[in-house]
matplotlib code that plots the C-alpha trace (Angstrom):
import matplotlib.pyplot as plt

x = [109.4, 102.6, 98.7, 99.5, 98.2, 99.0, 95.0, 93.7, 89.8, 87.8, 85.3, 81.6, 80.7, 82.0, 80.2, 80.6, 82.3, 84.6, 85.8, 86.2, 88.2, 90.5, 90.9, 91.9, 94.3, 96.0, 96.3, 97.6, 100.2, 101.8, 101.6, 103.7, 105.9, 106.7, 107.6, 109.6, 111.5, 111.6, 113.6, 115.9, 116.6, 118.2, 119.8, 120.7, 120.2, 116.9, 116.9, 116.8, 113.1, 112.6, 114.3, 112.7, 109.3, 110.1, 112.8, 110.1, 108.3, 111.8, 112.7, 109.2, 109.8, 113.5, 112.6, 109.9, 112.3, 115.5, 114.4, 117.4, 118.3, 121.6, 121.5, 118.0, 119.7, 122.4, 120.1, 118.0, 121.3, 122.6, 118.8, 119.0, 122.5, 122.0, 118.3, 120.4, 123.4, 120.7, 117.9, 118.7, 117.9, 114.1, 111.2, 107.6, 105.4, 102.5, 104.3, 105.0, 108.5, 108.2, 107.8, 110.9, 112.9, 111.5, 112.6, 115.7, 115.6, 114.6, 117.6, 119.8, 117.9, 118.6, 122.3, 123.3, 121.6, 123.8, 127.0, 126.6, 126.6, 122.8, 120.9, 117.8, 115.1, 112.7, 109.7, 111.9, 113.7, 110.1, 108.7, 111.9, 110.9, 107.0, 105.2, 101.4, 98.7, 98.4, 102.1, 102.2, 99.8, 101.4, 104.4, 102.8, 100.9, 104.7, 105.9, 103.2, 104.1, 107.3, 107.0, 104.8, 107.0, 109.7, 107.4, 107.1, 108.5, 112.0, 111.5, 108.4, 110.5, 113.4, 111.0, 108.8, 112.3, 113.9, 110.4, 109.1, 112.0, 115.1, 112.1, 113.4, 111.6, 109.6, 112.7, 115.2, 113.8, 114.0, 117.7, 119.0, 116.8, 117.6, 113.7, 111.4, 109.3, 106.2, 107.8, 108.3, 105.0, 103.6, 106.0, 104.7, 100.8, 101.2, 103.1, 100.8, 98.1, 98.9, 100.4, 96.5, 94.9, 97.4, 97.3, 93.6, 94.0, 96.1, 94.3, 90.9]
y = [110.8, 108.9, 111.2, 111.5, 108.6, 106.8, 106.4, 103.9, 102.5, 105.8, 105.3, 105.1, 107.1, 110.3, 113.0, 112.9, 116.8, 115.6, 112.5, 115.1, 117.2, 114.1, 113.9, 117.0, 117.3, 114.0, 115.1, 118.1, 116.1, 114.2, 117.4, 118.9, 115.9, 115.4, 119.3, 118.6, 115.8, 117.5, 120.5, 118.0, 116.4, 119.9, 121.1, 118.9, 121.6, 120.9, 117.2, 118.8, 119.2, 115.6, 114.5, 116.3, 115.5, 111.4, 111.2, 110.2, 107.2, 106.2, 106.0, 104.1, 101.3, 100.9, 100.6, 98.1, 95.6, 95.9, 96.5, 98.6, 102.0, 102.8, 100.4, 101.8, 105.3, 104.3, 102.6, 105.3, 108.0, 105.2, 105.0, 109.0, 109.1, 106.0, 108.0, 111.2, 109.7, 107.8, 110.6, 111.4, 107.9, 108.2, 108.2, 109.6, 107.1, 108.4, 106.2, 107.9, 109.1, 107.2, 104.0, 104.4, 104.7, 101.7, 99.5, 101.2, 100.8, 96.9, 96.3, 97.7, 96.1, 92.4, 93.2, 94.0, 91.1, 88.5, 91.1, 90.0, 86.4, 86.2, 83.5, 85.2, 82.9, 83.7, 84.6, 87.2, 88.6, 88.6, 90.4, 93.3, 94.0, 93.7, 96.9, 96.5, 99.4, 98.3, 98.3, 101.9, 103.2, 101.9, 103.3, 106.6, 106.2, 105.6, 108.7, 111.1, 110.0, 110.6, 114.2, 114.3, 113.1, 115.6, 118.6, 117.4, 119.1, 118.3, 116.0, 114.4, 113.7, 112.2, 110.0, 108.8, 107.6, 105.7, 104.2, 103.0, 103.1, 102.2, 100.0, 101.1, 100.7, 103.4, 103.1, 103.1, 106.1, 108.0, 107.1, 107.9, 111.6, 111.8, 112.5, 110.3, 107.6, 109.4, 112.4, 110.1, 108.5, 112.1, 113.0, 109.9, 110.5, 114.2, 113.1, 110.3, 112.3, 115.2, 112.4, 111.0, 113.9, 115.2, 111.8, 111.9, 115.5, 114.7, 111.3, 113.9]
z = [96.6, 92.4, 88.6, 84.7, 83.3, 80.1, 79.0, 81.8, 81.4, 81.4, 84.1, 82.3, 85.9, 84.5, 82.7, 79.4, 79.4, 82.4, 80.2, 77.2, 79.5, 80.6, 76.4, 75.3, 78.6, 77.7, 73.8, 74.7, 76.9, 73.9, 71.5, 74.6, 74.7, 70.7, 70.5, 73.8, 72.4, 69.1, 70.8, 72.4, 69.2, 68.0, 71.3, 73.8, 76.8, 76.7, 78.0, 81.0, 80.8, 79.5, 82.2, 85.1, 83.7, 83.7, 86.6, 88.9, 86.8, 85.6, 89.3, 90.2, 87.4, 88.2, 92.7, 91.5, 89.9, 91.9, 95.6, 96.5, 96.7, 95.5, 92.9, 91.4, 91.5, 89.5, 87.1, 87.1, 86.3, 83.6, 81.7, 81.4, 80.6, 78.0, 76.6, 75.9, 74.1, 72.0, 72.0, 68.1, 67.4, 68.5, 66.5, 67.8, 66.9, 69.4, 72.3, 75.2, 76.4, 79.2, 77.2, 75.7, 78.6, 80.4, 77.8, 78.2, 82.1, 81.3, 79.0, 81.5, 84.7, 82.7, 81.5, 85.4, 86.4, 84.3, 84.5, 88.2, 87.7, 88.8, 87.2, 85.9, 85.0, 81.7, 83.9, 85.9, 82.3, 80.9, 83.6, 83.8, 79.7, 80.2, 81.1, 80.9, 81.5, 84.7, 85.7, 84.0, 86.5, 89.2, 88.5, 87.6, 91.1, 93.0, 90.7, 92.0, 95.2, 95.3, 93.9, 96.9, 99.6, 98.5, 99.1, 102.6, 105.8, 106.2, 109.4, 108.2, 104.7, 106.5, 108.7, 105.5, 103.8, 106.9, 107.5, 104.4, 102.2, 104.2, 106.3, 109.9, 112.7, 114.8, 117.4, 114.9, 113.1, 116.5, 117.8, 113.7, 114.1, 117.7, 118.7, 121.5, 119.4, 120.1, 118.4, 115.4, 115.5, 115.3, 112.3, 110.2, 111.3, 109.5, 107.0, 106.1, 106.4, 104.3, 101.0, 101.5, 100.8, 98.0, 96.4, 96.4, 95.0, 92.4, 91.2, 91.3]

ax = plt.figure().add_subplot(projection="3d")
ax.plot(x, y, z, "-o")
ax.set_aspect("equal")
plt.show()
């Protein structure tokens, strides 16, 4: 389980009808996303769609912050639940969807942090509520990538989750899937291999 991107520095290297073509695809993006919302507004059944679009980048910025899995998918189930019972509320103002729910995801990353008893210092409850350009394509960059890693093989899935989520080792990875380390070395290599090129394909 990153490339929609919220208007990053055009590159001056591309051809003026490429860069034109990267406009009117990104306009026609938010006139997708306000009639989207819109429709929402007036029948809940169709947050579905919101949410399947902005699962992934909701995910991305929650893992970025909080370092652990169960935790960032119940903080990622509690921004969606909280953006739904307050969806009426929101006003298009030509900000994405996305931005909205990251301040959402921030309020609740900073409330859990002192419900906890953790002493959160201003840097770190500045830096949960900041999300600059360059944050938003990262976390667009770990979305794509995760929509990626789920259209994976089964195996080479499993081993791209224990390895570089759950951080296992090669040897661990093999005794939890029950195959030699060479098998699972060979697993990650194709997996690796095929993200590369989608992620290059998707970021084309």
């Amino acid at each position: 389980m990153l490339s929609v991107t919220f208007f990053p520095a055009i590159r001056f290297t591309l051809l003026y009808g490429q860069t034109a073509e990267i406009l009117l695809k990104a306009l026609k993006r938010e006139a997708d996303e306000r009639l989207l919302i819109e429709a929402a507004q007036k029948d809940p059944a169709r947050f579905a769609e919101l949410y399947e679009l902005n699962f992934e980048r909701v995910y991305a910025y929650v893992a970025r912050r909080v370092q652990d899995r169960s935790e960032t998918e119940d903080l990622t189930a509690e921004v969606f639940h909280h953006a739904l019972a307050n969806l009426k509320r929101f006003e298009w103002r030509g900000i994405p969807f996305a931005a909205w729910l990251y301040r959402i995801a921030a309020n609740l990353i900073s409330d859990r942090w002192q419900k906890s008893g953790r002493e959160v210092t201003d840097e770190e409850q500045v830096a949960a509520a900041q999300v600059g350009p360059a944050e938003i394509e990262d976390v667009e960059r770990r979305a794509t990538l995760f929509r990626l890693v789920e259209g994976l093989p089964a195996e080479q899935q499993r081993v791209v989750v224990l390895r570089f989520v759950e951080q296992k080792s090669i040897k661990e990875v093999a005794k939890h899937i029950r195959k030699t380390e060479g098998a699972v070395k060979q697993l990650q290599f194709r997996a690796l291999t095929t993200l590369r090129a989608r992620m290059e394909g998707a970021n084309a």
